[in-house]
C-alpha positions as CSV (number, residue, x, y, z in Angstrom):
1,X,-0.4,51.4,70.6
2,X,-2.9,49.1,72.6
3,X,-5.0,49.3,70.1
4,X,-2.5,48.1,67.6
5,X,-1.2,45.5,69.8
6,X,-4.4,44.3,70.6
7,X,-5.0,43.8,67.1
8,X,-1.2,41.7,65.8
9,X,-1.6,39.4,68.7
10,X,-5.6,39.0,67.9
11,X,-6.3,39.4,71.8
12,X,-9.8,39.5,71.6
13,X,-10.2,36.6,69.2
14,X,-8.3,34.3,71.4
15,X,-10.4,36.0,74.7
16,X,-7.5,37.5,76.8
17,X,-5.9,40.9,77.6
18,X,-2.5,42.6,77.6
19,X,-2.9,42.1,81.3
20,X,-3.2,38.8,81.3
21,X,-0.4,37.9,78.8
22,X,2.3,39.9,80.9
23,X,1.2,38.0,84.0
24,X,1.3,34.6,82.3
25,X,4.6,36.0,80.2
26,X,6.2,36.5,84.2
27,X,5.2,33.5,84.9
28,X,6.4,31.4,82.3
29,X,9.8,33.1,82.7
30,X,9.6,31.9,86.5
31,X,9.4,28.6,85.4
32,X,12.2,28.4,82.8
33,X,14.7,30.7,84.6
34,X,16.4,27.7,85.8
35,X,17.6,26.9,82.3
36,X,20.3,30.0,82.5
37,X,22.5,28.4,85.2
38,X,21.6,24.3,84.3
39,X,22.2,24.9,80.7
40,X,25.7,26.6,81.0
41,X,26.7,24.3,83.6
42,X,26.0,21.2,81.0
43,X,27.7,23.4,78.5
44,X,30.4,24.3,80.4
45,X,31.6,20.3,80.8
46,X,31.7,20.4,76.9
47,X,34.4,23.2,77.5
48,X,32.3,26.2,76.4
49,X,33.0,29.1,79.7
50,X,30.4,29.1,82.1
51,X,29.9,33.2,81.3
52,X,29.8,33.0,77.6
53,X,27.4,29.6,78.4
54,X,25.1,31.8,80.3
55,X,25.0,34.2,77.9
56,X,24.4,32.2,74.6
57,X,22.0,30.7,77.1
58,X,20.0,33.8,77.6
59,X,20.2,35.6,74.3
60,X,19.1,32.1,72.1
61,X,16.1,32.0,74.8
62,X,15.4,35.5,73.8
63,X,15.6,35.4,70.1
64,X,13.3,31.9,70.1
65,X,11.0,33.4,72.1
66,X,10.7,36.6,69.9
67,X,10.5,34.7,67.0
68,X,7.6,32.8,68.5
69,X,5.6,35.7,70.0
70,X,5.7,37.5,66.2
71,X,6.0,34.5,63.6
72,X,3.7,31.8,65.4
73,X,1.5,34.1,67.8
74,X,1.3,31.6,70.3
75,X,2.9,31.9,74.1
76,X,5.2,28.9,73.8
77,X,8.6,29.2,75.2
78,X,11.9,28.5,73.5
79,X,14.4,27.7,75.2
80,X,17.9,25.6,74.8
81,X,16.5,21.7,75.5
82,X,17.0,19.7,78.4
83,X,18.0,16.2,77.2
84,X,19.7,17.8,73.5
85,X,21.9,20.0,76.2
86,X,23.1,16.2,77.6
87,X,23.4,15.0,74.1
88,X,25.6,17.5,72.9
89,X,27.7,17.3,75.6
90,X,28.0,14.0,76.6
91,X,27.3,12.4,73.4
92,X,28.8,14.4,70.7
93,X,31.4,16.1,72.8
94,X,32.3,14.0,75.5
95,X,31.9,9.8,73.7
96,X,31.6,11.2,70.4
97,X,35.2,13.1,70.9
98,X,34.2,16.3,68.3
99,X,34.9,19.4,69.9
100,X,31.8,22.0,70.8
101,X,32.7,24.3,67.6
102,X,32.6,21.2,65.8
103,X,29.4,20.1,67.4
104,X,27.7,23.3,67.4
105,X,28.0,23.1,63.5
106,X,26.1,19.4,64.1
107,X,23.3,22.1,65.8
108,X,23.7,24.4,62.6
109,X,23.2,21.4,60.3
110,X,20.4,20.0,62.1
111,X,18.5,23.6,62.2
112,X,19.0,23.5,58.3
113,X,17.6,20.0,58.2
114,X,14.5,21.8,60.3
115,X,14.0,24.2,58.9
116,X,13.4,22.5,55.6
117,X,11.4,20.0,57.1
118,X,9.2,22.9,58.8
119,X,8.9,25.6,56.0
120,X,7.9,22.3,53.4
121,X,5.0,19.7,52.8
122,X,7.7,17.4,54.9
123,X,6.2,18.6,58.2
124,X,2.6,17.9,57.1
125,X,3.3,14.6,56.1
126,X,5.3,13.6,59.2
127,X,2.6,15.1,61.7
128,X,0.0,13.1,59.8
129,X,2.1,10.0,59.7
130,X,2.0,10.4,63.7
131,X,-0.8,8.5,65.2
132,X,-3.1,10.1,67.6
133,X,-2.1,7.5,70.1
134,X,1.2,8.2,70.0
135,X,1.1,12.0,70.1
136,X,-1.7,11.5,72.9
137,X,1.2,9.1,74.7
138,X,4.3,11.8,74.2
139,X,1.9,14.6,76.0
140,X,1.5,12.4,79.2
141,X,4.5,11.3,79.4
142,X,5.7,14.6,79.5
143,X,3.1,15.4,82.1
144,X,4.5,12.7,84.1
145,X,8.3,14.1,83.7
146,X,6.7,17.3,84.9
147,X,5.9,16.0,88.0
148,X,8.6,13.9,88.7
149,X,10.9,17.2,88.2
150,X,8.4,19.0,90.3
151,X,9.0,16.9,93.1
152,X,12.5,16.3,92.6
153,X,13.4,20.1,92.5
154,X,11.6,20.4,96.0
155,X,13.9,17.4,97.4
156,X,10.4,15.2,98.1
157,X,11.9,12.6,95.8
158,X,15.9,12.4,95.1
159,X,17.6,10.4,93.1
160,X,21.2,9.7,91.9
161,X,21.4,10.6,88.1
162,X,17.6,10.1,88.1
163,X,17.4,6.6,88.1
164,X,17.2,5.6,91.8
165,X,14.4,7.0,93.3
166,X,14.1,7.9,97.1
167,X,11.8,9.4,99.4
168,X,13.9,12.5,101.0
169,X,13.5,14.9,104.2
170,X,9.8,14.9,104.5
171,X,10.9,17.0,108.0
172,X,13.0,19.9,105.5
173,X,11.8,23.4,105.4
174,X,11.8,22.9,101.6
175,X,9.7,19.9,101.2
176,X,7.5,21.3,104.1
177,X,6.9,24.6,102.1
178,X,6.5,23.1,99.0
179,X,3.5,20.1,100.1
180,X,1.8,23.5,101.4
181,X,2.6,26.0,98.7
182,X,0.8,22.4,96.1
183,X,-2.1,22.8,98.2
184,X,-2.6,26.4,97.6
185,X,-1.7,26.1,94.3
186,X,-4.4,23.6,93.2
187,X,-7.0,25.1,95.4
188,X,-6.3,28.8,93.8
189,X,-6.5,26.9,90.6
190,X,-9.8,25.1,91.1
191,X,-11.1,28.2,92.5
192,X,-9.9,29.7,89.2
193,X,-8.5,33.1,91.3
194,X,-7.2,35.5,89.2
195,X,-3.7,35.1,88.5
196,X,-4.0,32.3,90.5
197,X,-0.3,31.0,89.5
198,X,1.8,34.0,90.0
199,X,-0.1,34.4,93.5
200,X,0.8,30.7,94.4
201,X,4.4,31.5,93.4
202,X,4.6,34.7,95.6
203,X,2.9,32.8,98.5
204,X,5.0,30.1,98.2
205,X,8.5,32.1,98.0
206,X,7.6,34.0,101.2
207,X,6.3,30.6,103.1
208,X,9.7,29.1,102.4
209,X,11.2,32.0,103.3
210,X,9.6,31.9,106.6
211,X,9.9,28.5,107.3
212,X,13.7,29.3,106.7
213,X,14.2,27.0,103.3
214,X,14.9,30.0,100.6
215,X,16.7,33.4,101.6
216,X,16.1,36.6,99.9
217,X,19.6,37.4,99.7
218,X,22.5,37.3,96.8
219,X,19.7,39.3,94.5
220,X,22.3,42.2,92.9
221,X,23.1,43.3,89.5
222,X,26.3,42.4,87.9
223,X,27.5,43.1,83.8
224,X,28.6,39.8,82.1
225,X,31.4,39.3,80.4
226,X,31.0,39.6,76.9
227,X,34.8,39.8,76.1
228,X,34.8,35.9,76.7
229,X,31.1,35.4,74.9
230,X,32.5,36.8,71.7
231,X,35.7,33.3,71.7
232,X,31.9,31.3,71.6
233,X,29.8,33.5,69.4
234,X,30.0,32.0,65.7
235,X,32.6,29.7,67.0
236,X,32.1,26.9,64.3
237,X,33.9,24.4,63.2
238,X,33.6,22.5,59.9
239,X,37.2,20.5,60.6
240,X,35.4,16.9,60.7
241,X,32.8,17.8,57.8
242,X,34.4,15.3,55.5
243,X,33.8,12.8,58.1
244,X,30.8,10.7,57.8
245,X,30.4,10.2,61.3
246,X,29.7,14.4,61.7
247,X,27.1,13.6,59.1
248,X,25.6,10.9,60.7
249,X,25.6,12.2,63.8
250,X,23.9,15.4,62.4
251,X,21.2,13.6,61.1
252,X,20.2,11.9,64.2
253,X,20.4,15.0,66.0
254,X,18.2,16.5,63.8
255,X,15.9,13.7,64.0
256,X,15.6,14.1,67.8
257,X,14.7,17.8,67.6
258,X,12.3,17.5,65.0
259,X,10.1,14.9,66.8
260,X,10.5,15.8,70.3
261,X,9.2,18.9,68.7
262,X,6.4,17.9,66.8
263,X,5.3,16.3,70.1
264,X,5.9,19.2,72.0
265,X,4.1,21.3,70.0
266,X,1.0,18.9,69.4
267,X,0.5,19.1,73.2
268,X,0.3,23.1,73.5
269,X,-1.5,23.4,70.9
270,X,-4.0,20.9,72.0
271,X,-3.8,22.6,75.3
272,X,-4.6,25.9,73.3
273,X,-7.4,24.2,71.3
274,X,-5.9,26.0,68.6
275,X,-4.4,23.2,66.1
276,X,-4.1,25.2,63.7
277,X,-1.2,27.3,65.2
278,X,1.3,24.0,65.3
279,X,2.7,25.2,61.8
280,X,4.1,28.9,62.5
281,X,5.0,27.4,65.7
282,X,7.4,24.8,64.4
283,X,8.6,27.3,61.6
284,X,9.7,29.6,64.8
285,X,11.0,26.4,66.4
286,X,13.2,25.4,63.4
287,X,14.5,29.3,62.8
288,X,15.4,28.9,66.7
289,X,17.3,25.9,66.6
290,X,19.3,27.2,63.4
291,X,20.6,30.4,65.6
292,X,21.2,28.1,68.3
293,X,24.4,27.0,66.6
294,X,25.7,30.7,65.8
295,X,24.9,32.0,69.5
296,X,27.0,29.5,71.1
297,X,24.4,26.9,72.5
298,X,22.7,23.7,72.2
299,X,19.3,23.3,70.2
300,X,16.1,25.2,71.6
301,X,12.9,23.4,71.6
302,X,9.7,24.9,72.3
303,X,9.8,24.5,75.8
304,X,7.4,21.9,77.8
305,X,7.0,24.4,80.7
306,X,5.2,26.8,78.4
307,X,2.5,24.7,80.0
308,X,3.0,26.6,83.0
309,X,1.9,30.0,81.0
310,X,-1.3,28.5,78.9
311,X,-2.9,27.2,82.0
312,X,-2.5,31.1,83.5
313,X,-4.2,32.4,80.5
314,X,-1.1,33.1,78.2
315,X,-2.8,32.9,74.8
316,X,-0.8,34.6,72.1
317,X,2.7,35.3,70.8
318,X,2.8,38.3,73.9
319,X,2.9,36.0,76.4
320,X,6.3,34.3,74.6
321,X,7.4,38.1,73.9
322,X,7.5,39.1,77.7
323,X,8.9,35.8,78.8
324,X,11.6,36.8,75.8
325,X,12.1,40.2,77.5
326,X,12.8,39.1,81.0
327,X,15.6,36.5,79.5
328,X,16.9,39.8,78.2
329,X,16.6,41.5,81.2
330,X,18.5,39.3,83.1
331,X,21.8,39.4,81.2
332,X,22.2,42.3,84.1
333,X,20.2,40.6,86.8
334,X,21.4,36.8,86.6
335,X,22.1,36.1,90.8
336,X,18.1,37.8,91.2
337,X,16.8,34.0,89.3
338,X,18.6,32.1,92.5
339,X,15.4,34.0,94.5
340,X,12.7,32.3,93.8
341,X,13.1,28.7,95.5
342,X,12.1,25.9,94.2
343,X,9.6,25.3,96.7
344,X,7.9,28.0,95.0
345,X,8.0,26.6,91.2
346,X,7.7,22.7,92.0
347,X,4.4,23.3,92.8
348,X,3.2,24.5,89.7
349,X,5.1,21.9,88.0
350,X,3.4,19.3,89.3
351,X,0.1,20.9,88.7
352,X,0.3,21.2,85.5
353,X,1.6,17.2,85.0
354,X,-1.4,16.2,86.2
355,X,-3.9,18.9,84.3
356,X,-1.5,16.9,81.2
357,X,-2.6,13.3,82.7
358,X,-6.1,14.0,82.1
359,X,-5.4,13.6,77.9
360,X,-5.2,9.3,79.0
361,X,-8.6,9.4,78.2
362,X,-7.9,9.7,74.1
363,X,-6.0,6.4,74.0
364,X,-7.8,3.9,73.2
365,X,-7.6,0.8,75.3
366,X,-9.2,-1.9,73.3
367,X,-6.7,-1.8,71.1
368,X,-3.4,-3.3,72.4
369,X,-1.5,-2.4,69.3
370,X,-2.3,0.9,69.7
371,X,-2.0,0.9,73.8
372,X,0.9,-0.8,74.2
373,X,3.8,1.6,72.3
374,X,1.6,4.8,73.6
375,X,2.0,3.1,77.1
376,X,5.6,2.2,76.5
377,X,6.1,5.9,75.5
378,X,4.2,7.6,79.3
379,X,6.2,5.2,80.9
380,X,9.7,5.7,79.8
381,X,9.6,9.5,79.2
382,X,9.4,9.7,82.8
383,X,12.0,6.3,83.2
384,X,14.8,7.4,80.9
385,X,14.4,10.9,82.0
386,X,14.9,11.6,78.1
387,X,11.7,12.9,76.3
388,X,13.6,11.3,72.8
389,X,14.4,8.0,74.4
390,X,10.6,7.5,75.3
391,X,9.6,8.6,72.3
392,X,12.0,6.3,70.3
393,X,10.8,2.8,71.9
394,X,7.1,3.7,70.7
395,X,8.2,5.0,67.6
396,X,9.8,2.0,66.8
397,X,7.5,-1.0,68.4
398,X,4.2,0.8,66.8
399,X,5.1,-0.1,63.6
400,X,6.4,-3.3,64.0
401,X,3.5,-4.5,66.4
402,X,1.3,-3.3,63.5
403,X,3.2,-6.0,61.0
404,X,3.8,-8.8,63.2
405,X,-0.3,-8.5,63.8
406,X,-1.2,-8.2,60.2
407,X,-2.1,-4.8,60.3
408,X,0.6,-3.2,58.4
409,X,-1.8,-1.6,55.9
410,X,-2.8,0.8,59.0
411,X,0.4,2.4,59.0
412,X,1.4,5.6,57.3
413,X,4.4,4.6,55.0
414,X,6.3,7.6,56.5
415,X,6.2,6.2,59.7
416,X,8.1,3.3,58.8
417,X,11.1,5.6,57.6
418,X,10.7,7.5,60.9
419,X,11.5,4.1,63.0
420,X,14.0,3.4,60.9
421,X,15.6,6.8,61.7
422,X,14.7,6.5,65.4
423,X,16.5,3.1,65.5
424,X,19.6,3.8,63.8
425,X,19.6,7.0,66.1
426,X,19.6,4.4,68.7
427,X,22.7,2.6,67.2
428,X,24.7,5.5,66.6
429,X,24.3,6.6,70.3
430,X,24.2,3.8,72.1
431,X,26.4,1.1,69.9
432,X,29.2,4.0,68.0
């Protein structure tokens, strides 16, 4: 069977083990646990039951990853998306006024829409259409993000709604543990120690627990309720279909998770060194996002904090297949997530932002018209706290920089479409 595992996930081409996937797989799962409990909460204000919001939660995270670990062989992590949970619940829901059966048929659409896009030439011609500057841009500004999440989860930096930042209690128990646990953490990772960020974690947890910010206790198991996760399961609603706003609206969801996508994907894979793997990957992305809708959820994207596994030595579609497993596994286990503080997972958060910083190097400088929307981009990722919203302003000024300068023939005539989608994404959220 090892043999034979060894063999479908291509372990020794890609130079890793079955030990070292598991480890990378835990890992990983560490890292995106939060989603569970963050991504029902969200879900829960568009009037979806916090149970049946944690379970659509956990099972979509365990189908994308699945899908991933055997379709694209590669240890990226889908789960529901941070930022597309906001807009379909504060944007579609909430100012939009459609209901979440009739929203989660916008998801449905929109996972049609990407899935055509991913399993035709479409996705070629839009990745190519992408300047290196840009995608370069979309991966450091998520690094950025990264850290300022880091931080913010250990209380070093707080904010209200993410757009006043503060310094917070440099003195707390959490903030102490979690300036200690980022100094182990980079050293065990210069060092290159075996399992270096798992054993940060598990130093981390206990340091916090010592220092009295994190408590081992609430760990037990409990069954969920899947009485109340069957009124959300294939819950959709085509009532405003003949409404050209649901259509509209689709489209621009759609257009979001395609390209915050794309960009996500572009930056594991470069990570990898394995370009060649962004296909299958957004093929399992786009099969993802269509189930998303029928399990009761928001869109999945292929998570950013599958960074968090590459840089332990996930390589291949096991490390997305364990991380898949212990989603599954804790459908029984759910309070045992609350454990691991965030002292313990900041760390490595912020680590990897700035092992993502390092790809600044790429953009070229010389050119303004090329610096100036991939700056715009690492700036307001990180700003807007919205990965889309970055990516729109560069999306849009590249283009139109290009032309004003007389260097319109540079640009890819798909691009131009794509700002034109970007902006009236903008106007339709912002404006409608």
């Amino acid at each position: 069977m090892v043999i034979h595992m060894g063999r479908f996930f291509k372990l020794q081409q890609y130079d890793t083990t079955i030990g070292k996937e598991i480890s990378a797989g835990l890992i990983s799962y560490i890292t995106v646990a939060y989603i569970i409990i963050v991504n029902a909460t969200i879900l829960a204000v568009a009037g979806i039951p916090m149970e049946a919001g944690i379970i659509a939660t956990i099972l979509t995270s365990f189908i994308g990853c699945l899908i991933m670990g055997i379709w694209g062989n590669t240890p990226l992590l889908i789960i529901p998306g941070m930022g597309l949970n906001a807009m379909f619940t504060y944007t579609i829901v909430q100012s939009g006024g459609f209901s979440w059966q009739e929203a989660l048929a916008m998801v449905l659409v929109s996972g049609l829409i990407f899935v055509i896009i991913a399993f035709t030439p479409l996705a070629n011609v839009i990745t190519s259409a992408i300047p290196n500057s840009l995608k370069e841009a979309i991966t450091i500004g998520i690094g950025i993000l990264l850290i300022l999440i880091g931080f913010e989860n250990a209380g070093i930096i707080t904010s209200a709604d993410h757009t006043l930042l503060a310094i917070g209690d440099l003195s707390s128990p959490t903030v102490i543990a979690t300036f200690i646990g980022l100094i182990i953490t980079i050293l065990l990772f210069i060092k290159n120690v075996p399992g270096n960020l798992l054993l940060s974690i598990i130093i981390t947890s206990f340091l916090s627990i010592w220092l009295g910010g994190a408590t081992f206790e609430g760990g037990s198991f409990s069954m969920p309720n899947f009485h109340e996760y069957l009124g959300v399961f294939g819950q959709i609603s085509w009532g405003q279909a003949g409404n050209i706003i649901f259509w509209l609206t689709s489209l621009s969801f759609a257009m979001v998770i395609v390209f915050e996508n794309i960009g996500l994907i572009h930056g594991h894979s470069k990570m990898l060194n394995r370009p060649e793997s962004s296909k299958k990957s957004l093929q399992a992305t786009a099969i993802s996002v269509l189930s998303s809708g029928i399990f009761g959820t928001s869109p999945t994207v292929a998570s950013v904090e599958a960074a968090a596994g590459i840089t332990a030595g996930g390589r291949t579609g096991l490390t997305s297949i364990v991380t898949g497993l212990m989603f599954l596994i804790s459908i029984l286990f759910i309070p045992v997530i609350k454990i691991v503080p965030s002292s313990a997972v900041s760390p490595i958060l912020i680590l990897i932002g700035l092992l993502m910083l390092q790809n600044i190097v790429h953009i070229s400088m010389e050119d303004l018209t090329e610096s100036f929307p991939a700056l715009l981009i690492i700036v307001l990722i990180p700003l807007t706290y919205s990965i889309a919203d970055g990516m729109a302003v560069g999306f849009i000024l590249y283009p139109l920089i290009k032309l004003l300068m007389g260097k319109g023939k540079e640009i890819h005539p798909a691009l131009y479409m794509i700002a034109i989608l970007f902006m009236s994404n903008f106007v339709i959220q912002y404006v409608f």
